[in-house]
C-alpha positions as CSV (number, residue, x, y, z in Angstrom):
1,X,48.6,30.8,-30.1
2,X,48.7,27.8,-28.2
3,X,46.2,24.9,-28.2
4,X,45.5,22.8,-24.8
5,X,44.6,19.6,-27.0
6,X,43.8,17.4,-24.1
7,X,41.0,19.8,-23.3
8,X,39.1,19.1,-26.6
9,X,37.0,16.4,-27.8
10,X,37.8,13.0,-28.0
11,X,37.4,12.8,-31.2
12,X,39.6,15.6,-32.2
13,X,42.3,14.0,-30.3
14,X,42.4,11.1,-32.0
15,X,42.7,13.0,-35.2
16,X,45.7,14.9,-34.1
17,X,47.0,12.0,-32.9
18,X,46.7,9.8,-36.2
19,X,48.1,13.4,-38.2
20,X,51.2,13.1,-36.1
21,X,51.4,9.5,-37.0
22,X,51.2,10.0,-40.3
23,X,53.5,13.4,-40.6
24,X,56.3,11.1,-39.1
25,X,55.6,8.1,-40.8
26,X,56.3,9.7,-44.0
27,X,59.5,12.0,-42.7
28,X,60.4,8.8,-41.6
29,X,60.2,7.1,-45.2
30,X,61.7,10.1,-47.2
31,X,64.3,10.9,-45.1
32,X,65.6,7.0,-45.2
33,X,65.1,5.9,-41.9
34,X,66.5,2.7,-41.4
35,X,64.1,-0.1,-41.4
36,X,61.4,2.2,-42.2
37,X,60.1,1.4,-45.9
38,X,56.9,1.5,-47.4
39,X,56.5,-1.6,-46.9
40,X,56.9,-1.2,-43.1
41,X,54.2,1.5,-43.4
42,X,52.2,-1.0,-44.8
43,X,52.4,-3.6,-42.0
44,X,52.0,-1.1,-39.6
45,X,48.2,0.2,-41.1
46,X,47.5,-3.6,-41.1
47,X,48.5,-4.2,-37.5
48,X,45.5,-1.6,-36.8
49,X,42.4,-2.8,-35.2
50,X,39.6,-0.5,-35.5
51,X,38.5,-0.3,-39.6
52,X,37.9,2.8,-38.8
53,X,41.1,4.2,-37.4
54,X,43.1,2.4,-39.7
55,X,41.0,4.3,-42.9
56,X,41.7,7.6,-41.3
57,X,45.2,7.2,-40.6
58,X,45.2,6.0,-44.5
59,X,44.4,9.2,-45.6
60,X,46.4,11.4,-44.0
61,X,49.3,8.9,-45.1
62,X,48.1,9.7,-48.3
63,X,48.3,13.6,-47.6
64,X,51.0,13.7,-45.8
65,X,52.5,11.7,-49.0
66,X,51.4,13.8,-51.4
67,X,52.9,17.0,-50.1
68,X,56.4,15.5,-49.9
69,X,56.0,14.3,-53.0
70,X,54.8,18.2,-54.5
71,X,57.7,19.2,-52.4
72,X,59.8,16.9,-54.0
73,X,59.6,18.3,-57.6
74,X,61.6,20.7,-58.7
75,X,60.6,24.2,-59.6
76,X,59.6,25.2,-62.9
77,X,61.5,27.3,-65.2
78,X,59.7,30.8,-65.2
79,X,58.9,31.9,-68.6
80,X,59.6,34.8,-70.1
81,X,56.5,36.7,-70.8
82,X,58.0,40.2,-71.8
83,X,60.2,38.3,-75.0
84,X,57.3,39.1,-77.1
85,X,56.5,42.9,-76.2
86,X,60.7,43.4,-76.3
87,X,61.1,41.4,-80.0
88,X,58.2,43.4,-81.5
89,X,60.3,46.8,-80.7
């Protein structure tokens, strides 16, 4: 299913918008972009205007951040649950 974003709210535009932003902004940073750092991610939130846009984009830097970083981990080793039930044999 397919979305026509331009026909919803103004508001909800802009939070798509600042979600795309952010999604790249952090690709951008993981993946090594050149010249993209955090640092550079940095200077561009400061470079923002409106307090208010800049604090939303903030968090979903943050988000957006934290699931690479969760999808950065590596897996856990399964345990072995059924040792105990097969040792007591």
């Amino acid at each position: 299913m397919t979305y026509n974003i331009a026909a919803m709210p103004q508001e909800i535009q802009q939070q798509f918008e600042l979600q795309k932003k952010a999604s790249l902004w952090v690709y951008w940073v993981n993946t090594g972009k050149p010249g993209w750092t955090r640092e550079r991610v940095r200077v561009e939130l400061a470079q923002i205007a409106d307090d208010a846009e800049r604090e939303a984009l903030r968090e979903w830097l943050r988000h957006y951040d934290a699931i690479a970083k969760s999808a950065a981990k590596p897996a856990s080793k399964p345990t072995n649950k059924k040792g105990f039930r097969h040792a007591a044999r």
